[in-house]
Backbone as a chain_set.jsonl record, in Angstrom:
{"seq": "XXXXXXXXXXXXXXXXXXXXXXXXXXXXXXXXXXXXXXXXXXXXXXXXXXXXXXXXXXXXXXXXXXXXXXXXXXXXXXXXXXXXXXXXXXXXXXXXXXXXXXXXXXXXXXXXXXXXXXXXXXXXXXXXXXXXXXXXXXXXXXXXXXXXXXXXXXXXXXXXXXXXXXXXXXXXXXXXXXXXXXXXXXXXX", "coords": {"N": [[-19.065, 13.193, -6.447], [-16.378, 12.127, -5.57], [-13.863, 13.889, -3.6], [-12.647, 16.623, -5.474], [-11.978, 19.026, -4.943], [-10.509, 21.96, -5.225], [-8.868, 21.326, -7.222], [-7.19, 22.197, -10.153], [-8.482, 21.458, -12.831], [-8.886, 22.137, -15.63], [-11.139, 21.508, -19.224], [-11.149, 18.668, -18.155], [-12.781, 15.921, -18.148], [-15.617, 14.542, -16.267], [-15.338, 12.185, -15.625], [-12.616, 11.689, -16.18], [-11.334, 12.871, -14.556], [-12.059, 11.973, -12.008], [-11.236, 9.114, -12.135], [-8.371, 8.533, -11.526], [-9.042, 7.947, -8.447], [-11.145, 6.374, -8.238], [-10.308, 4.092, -9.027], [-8.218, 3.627, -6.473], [-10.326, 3.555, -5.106], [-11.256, 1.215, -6.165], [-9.33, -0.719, -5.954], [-9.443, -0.71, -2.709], [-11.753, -1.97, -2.736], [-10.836, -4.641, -3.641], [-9.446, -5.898, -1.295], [-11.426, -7.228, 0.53], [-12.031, -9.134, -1.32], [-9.693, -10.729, -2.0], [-8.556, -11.546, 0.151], [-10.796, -13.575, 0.681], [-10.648, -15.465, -1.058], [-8.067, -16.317, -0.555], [-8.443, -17.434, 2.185], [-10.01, -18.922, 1.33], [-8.665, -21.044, 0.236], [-7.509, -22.629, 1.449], [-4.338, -22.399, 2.642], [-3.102, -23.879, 0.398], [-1.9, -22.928, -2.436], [-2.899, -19.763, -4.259], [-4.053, -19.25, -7.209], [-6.124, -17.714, -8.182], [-6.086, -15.965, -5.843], [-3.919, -14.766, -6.045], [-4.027, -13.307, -8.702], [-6.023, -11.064, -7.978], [-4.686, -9.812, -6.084], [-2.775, -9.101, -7.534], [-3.852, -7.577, -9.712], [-4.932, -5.508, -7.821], [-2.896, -4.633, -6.85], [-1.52, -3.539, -9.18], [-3.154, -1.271, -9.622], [-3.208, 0.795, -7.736], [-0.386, 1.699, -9.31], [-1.363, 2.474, -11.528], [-3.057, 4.393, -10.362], [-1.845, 6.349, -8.975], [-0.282, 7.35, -11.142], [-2.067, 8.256, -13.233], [-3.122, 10.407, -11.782], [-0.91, 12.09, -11.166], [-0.069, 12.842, -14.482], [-2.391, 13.452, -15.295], [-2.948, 15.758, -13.851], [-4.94, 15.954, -11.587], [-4.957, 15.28, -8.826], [-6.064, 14.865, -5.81], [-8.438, 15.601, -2.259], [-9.134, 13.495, -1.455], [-8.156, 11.45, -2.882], [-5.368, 11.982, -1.621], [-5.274, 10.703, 0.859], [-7.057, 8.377, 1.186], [-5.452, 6.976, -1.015], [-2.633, 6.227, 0.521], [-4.116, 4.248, 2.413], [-5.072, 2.321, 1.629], [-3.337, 1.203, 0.226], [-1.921, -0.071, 2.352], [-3.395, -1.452, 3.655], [-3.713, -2.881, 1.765], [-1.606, -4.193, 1.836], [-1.075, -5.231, 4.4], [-2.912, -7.344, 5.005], [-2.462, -9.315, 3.001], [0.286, -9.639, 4.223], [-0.807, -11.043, 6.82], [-1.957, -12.722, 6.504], [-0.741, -14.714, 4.702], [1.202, -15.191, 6.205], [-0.715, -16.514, 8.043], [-0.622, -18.739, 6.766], [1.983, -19.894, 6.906], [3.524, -19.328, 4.737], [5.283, -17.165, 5.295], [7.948, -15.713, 7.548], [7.366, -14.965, 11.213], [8.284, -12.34, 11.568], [8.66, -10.762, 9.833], [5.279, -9.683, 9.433], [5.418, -8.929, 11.995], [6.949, -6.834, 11.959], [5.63, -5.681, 9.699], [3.347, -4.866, 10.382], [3.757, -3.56, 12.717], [5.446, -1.17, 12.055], [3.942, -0.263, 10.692], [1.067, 0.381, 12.511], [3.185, 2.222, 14.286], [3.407, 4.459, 12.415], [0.481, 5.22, 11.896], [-0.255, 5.477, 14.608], [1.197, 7.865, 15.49], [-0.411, 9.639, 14.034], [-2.172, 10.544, 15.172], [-0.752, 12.706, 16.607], [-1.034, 16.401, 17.22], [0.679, 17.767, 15.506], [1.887, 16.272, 13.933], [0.391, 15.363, 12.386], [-0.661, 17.324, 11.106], [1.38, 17.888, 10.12], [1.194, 16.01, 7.829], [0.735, 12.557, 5.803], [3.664, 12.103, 3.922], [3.975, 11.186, 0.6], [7.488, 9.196, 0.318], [10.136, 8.636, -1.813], [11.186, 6.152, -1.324], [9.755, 4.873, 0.396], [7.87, 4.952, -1.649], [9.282, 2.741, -3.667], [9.853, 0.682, -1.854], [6.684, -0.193, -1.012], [6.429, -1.14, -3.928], [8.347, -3.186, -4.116], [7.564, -4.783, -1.995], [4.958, -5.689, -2.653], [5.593, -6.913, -4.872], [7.209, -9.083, -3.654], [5.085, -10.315, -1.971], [3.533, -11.213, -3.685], [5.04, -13.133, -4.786], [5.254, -15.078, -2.846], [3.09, -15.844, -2.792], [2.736, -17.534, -5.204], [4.606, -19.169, -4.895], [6.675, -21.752, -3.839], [6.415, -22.156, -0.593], [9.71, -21.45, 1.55], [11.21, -20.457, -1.06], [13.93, -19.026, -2.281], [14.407, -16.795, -3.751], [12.019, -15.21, -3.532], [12.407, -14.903, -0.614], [14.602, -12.835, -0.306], [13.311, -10.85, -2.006], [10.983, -10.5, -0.189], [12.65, -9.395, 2.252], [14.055, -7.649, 1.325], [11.713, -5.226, 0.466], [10.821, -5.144, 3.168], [13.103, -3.745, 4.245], [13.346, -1.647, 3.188], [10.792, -0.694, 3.3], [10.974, 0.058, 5.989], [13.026, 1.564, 6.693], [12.013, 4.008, 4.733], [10.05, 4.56, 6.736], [11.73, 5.208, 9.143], [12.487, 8.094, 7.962], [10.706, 9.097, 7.26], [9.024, 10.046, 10.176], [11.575, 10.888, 10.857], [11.252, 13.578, 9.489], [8.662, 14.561, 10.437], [9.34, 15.04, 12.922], [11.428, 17.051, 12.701], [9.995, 19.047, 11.45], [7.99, 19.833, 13.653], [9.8, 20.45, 15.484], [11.247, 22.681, 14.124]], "CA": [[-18.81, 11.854, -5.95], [-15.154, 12.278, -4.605], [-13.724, 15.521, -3.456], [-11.48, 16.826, -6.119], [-11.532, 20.519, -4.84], [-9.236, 23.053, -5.474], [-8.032, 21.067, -7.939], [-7.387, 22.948, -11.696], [-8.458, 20.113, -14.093], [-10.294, 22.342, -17.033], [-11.093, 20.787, -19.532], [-11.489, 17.26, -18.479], [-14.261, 15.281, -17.991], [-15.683, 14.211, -15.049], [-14.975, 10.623, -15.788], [-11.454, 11.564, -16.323], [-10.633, 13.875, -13.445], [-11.974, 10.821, -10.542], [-10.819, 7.587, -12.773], [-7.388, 7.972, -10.203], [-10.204, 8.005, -7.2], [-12.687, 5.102, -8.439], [-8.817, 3.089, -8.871], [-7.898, 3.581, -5.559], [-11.739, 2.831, -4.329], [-11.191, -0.684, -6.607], [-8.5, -1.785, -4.427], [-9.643, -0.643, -1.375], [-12.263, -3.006, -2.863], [-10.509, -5.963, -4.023], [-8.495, -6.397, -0.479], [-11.862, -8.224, 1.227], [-12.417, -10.325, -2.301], [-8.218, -11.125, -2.58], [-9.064, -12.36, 1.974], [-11.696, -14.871, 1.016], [-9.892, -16.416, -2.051], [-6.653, -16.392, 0.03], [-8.984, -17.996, 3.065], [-10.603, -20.488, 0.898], [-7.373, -21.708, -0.207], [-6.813, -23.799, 2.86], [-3.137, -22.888, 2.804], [-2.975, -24.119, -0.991], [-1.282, -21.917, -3.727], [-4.401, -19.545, -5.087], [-4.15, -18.418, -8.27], [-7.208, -16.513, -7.784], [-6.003, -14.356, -5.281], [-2.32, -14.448, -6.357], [-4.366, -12.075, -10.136], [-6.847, -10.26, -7.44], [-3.83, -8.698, -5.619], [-1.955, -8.391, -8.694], [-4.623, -6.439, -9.847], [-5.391, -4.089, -7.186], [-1.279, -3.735, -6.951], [-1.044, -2.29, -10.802], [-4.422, 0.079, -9.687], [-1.905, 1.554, -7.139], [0.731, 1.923, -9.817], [-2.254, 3.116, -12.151], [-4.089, 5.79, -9.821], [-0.833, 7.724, -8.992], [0.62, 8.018, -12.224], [-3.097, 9.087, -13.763], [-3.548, 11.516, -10.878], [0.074, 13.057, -11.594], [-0.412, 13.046, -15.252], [-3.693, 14.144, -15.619], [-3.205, 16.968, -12.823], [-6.183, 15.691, -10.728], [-4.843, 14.985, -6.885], [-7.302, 14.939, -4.722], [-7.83, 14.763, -0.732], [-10.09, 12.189, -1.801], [-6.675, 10.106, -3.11], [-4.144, 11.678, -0.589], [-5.945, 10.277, 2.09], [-7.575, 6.864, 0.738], [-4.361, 5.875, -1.478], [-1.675, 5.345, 1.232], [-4.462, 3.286, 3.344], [-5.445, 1.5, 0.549], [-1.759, 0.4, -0.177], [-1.414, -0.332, 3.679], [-4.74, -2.583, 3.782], [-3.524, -4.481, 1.077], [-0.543, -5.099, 2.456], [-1.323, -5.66, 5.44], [-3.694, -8.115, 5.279], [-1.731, -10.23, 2.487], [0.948, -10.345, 5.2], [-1.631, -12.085, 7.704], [-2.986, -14.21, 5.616], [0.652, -15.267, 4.04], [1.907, -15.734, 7.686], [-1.524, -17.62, 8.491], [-0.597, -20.315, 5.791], [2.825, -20.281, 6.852], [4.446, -18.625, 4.067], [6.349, -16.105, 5.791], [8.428, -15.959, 8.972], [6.612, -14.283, 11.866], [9.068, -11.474, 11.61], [7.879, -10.094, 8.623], [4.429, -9.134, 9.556], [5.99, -8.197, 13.085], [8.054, -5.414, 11.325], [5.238, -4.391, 9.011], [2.344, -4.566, 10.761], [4.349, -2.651, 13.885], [5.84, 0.113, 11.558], [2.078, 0.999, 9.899], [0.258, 1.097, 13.49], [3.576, 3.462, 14.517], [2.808, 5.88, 11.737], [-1.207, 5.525, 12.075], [-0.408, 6.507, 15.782], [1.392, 9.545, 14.823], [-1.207, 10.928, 13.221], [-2.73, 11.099, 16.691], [-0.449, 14.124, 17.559], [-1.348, 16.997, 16.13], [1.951, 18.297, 15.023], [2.434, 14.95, 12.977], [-1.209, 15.095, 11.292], [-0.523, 18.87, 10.345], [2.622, 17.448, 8.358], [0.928, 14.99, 7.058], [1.508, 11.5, 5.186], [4.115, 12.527, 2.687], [5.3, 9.302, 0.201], [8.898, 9.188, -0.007], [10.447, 7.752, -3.314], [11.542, 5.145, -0.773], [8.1, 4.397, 0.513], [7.002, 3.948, -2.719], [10.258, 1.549, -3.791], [9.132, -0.226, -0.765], [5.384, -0.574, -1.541], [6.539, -1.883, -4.899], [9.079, -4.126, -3.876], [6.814, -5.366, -1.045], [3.828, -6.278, -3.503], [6.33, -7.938, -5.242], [7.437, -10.393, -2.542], [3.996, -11.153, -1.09], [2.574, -11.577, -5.346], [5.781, -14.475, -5.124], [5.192, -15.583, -1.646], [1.554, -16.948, -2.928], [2.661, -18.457, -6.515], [5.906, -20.01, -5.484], [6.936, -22.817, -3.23], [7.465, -22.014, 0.653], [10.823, -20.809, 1.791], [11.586, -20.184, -2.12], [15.117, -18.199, -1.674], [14.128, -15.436, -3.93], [10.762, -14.635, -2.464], [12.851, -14.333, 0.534], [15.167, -11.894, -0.735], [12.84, -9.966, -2.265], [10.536, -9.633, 0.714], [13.066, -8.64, 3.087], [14.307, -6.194, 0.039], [10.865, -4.463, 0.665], [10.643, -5.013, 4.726], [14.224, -2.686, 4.595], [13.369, 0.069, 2.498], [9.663, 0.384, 4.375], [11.293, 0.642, 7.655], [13.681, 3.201, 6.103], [10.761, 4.61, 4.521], [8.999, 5.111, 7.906], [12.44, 6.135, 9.588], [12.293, 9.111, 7.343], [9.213, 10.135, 7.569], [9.585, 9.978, 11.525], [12.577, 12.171, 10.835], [10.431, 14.991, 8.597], [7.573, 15.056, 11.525], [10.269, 15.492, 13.775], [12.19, 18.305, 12.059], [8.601, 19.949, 11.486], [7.26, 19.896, 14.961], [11.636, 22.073, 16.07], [11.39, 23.944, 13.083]], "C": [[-17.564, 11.835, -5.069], [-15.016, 13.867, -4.832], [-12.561, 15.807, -3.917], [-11.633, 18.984, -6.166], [-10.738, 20.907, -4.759], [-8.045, 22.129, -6.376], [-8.086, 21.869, -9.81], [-7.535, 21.636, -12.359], [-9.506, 20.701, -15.609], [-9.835, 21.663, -18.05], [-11.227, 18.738, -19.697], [-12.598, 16.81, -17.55], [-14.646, 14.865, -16.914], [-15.403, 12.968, -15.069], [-13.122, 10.247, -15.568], [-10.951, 12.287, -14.909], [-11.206, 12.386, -12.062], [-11.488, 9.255, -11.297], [-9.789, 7.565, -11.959], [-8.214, 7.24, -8.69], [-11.019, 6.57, -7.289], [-11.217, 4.049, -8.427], [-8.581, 2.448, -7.633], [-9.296, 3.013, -4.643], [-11.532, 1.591, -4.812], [-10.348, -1.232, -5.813], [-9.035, -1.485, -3.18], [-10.94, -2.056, -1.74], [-12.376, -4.517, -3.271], [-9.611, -6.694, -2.436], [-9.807, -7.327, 0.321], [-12.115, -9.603, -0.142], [-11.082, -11.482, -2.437], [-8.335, -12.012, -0.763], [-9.696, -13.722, 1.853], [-11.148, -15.652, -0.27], [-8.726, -16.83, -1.326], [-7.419, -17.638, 1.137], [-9.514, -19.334, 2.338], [-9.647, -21.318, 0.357], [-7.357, -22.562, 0.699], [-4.983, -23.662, 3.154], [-2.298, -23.466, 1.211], [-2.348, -22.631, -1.192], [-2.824, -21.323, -3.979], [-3.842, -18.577, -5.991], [-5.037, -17.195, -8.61], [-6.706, -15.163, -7.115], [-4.884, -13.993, -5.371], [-2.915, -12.814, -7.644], [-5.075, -11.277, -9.255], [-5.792, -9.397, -6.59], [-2.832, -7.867, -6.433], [-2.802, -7.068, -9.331], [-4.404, -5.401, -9.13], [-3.612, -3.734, -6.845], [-0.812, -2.731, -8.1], [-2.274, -1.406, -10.262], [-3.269, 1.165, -8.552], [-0.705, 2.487, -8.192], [-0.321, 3.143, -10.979], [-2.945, 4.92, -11.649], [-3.083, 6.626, -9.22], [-0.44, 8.366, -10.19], [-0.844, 8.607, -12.642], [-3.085, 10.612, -12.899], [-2.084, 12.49, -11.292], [0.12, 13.847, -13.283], [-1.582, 13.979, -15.785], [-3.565, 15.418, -15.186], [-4.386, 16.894, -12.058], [-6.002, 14.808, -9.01], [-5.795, 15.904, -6.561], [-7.274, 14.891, -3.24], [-8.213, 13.691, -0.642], [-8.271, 10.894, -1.431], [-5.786, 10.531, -2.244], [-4.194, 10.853, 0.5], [-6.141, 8.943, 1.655], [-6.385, 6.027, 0.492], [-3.1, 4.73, -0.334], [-2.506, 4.128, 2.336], [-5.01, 2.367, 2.837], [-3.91, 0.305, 0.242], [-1.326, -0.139, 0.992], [-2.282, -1.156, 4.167], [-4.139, -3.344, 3.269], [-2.471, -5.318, 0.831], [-0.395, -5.983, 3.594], [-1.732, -6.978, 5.827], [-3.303, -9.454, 4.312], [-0.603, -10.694, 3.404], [0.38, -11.053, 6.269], [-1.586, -12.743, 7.57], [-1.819, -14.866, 5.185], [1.058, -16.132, 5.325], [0.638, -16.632, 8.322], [-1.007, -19.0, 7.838], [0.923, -20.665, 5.6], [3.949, -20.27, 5.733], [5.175, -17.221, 4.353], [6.487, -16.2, 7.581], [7.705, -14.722, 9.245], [7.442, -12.82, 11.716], [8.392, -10.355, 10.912], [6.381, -9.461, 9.181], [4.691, -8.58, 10.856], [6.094, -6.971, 12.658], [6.793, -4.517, 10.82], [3.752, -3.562, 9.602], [2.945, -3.333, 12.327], [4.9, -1.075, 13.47], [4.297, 0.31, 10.718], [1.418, 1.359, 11.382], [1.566, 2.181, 14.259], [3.021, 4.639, 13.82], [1.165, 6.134, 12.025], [-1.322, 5.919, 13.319], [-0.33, 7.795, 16.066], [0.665, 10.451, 14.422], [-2.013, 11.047, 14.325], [-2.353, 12.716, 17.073], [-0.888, 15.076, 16.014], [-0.398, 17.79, 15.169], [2.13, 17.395, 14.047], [1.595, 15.032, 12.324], [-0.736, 16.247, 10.872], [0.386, 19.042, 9.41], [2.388, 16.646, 7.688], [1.083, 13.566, 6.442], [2.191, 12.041, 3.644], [4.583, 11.401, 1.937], [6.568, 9.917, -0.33], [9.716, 8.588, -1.104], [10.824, 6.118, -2.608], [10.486, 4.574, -0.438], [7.478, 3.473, -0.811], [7.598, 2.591, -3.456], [9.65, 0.206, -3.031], [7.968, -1.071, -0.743], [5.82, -1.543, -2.788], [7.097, -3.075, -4.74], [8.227, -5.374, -2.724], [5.842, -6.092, -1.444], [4.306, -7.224, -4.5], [6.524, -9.487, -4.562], [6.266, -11.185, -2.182], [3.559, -11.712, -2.5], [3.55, -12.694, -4.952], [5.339, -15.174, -4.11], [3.352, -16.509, -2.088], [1.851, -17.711, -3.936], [4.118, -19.343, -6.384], [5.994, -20.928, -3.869], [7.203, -22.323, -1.627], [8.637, -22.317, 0.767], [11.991, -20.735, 0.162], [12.974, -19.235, -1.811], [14.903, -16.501, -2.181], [13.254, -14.726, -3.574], [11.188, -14.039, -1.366], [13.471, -13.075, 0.324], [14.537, -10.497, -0.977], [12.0, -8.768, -1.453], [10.997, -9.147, 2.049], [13.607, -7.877, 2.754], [13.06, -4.877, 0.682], [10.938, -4.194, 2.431], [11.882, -3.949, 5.066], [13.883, -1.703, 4.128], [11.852, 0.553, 3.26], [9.708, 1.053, 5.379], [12.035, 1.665, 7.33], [12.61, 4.464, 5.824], [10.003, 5.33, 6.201], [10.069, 5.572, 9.121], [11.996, 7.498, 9.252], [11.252, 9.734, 7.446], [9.01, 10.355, 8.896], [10.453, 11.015, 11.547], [12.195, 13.569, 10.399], [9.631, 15.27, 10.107], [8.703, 15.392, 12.283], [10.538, 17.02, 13.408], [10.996, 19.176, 11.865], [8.288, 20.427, 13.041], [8.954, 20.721, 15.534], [11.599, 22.615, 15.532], [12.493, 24.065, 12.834]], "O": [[-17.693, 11.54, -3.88], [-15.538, 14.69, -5.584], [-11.52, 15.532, -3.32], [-11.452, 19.825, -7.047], [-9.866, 20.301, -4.135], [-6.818, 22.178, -6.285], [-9.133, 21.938, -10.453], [-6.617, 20.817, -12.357], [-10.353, 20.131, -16.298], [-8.691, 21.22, -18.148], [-11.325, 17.938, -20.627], [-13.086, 17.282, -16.524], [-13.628, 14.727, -16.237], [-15.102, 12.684, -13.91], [-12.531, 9.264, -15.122], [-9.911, 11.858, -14.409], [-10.336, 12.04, -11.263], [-11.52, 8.286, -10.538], [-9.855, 6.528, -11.298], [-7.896, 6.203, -8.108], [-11.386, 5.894, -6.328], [-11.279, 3.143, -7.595], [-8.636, 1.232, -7.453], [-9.242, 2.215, -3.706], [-11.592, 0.694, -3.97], [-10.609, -2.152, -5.038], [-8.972, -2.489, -2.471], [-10.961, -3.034, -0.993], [-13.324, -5.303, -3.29], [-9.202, -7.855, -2.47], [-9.318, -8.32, 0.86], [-12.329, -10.783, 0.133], [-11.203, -12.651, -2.802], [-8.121, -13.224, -0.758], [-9.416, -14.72, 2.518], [-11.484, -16.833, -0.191], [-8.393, -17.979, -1.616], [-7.01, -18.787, 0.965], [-9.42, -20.493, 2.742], [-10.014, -22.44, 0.008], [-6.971, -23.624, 0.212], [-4.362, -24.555, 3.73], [-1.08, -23.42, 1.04], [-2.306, -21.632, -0.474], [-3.81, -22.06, -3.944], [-3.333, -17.483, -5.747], [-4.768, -16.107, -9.118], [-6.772, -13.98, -7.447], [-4.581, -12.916, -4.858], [-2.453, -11.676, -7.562], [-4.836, -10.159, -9.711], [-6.098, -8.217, -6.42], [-2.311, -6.759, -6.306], [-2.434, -5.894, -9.387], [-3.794, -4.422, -9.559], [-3.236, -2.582, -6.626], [-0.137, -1.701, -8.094], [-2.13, -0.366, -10.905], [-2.718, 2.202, -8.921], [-0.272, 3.611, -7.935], [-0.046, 4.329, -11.157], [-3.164, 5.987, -12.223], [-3.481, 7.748, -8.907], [-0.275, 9.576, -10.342], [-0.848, 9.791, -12.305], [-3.042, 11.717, -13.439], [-2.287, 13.624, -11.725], [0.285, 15.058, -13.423], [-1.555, 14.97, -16.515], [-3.973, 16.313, -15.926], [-4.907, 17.992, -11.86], [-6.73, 14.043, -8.376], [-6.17, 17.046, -6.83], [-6.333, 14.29, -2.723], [-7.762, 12.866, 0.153], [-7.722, 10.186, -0.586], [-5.12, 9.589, -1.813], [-3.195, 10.348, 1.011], [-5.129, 8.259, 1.813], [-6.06, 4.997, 1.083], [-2.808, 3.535, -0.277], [-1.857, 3.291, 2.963], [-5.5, 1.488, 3.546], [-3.722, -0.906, 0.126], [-0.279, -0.777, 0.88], [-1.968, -1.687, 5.232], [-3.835, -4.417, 3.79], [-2.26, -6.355, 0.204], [0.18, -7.063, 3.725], [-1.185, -7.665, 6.69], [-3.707, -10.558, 4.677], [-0.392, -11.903, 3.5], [1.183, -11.838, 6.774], [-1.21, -13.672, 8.285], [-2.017, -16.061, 5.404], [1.191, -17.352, 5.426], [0.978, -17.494, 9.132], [-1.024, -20.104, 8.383], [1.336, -21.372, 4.681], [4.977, -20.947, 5.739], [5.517, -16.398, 3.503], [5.703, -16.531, 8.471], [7.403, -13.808, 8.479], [6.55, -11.986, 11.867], [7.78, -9.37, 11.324], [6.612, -8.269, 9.389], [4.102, -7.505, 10.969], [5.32, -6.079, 13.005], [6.611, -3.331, 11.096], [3.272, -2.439, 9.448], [2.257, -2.379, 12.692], [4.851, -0.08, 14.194], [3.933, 1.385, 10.242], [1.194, 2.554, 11.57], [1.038, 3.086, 14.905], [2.378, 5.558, 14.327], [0.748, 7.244, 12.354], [-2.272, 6.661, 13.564], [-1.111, 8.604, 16.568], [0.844, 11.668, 14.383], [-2.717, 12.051, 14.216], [-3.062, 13.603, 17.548], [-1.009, 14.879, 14.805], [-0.807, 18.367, 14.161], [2.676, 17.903, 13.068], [1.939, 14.701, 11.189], [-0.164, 16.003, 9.81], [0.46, 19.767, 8.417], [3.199, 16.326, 6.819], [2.226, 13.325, 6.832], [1.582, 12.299, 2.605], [5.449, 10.66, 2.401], [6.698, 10.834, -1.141], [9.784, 7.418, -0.729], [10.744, 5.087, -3.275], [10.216, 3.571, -1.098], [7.009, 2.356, -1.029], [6.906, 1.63, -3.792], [9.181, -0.849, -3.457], [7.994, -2.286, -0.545], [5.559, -2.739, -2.652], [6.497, -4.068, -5.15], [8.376, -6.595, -2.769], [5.62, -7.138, -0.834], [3.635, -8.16, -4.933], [6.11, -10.598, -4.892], [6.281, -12.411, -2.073], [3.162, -12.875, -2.42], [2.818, -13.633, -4.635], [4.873, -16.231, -4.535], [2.808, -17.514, -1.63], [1.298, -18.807, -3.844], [4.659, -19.983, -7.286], [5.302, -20.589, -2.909], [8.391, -22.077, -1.421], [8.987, -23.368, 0.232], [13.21, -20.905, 0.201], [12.819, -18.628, -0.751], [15.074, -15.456, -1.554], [13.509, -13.565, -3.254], [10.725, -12.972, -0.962], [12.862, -12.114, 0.795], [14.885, -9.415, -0.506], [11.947, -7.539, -1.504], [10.245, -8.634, 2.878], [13.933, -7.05, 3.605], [13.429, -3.836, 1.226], [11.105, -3.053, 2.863], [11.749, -3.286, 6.094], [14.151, -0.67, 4.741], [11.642, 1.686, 3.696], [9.091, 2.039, 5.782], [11.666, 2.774, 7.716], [12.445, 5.503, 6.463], [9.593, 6.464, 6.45], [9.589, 6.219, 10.051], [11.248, 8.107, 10.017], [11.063, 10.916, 7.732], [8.554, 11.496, 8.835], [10.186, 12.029, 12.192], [12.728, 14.576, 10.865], [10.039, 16.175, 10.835], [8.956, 16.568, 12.023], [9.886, 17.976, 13.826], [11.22, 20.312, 12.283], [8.471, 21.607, 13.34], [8.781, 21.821, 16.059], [11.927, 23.702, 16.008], [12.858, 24.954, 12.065]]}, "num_chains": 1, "name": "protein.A"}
């Protein structure tokens, strides 16, 4: 079903060795269900899709730590996870900034630093180093899923919402400095 080659996992089950994989497929499949609850909102608060992103945010937190734990990384999950976590950010910052809960800035920044890196992987020097996550990246991600989870259940221009999600909007762009800086330093040697 997914491609967990060249990975050592004896001993465990086939259920257990892709349960990180089928995780990371659930969010990739909750980001059009968490769109049309967010959309049918009118701009309202949705509780609905405030628990449907919460969700597929702990499957994130879920399908790394299994996959480290277990010993079952995959290219399946190297590949899927970070565009999975970059969908369902993404598209919560739209939709947030459609209904006027976040300054245009914000999805400026994030949506402008993901299509930099997704360009990158154009060259081939940058694809051959790969997407590596950075402890900062992932700070970032967390902190970021944070902000947008408040940014739907709490009041426009709430102060801590703010805080929080320009907490995350600094450490991603750091985040995607750095990794900018690795491809670099790869491609001079």
């Amino acid at each position: 079903m997914w491609d967990t080659s060249g990975v050592d996992a004896p001993g465990r089950s086939p259920l257990i060795r892709h349960l990180p994989n089928a995780l990371t497929t659930l969010r990739l499949a909750a980001v059009p269900v968490f769109a049309v609850l967010m959309l049918s909102a009118h701009g309202a608060e949705s509780p609905a899709a405030a628990a449907v992103f919460a969700f597929a945010a702990l499957t994130d937190f879920l399908d790394g730590e299994l996959s480290r734990r277990l010993s079952v990384q995959s290219r399946y999950g190297r590949i899927l996870d970070p565009i999975a976590d970059r969908l369902l950010i993404d598209v919560a910052v739209i939709l947030l900034y459609l209904d006027d809960r976040l300054p245009l800035a914000i999805p400026v920044l994030i949506l402008g630093r993901d299509a930099v890196l997704l360009a990158s992987l154009a060259f081939p020097w940058a694809r051959d180093h790969g997407v590596r996550i950075n402890p900062i990246g992932k700070a970032g991600t967390l902190v970021m899923m944070i902000g947008l989870l408040l940014a739907m259940v709490t009041p426009r221009g709430n102060a801590a919402t703010e805080i929080v999600l320009w907490s995350g909007v600094i450490l991603l762009l750091a985040a995607g400095v750095l990794y900018a800086r690795a491809v670099l330093r790869a491609r001079h040697g």
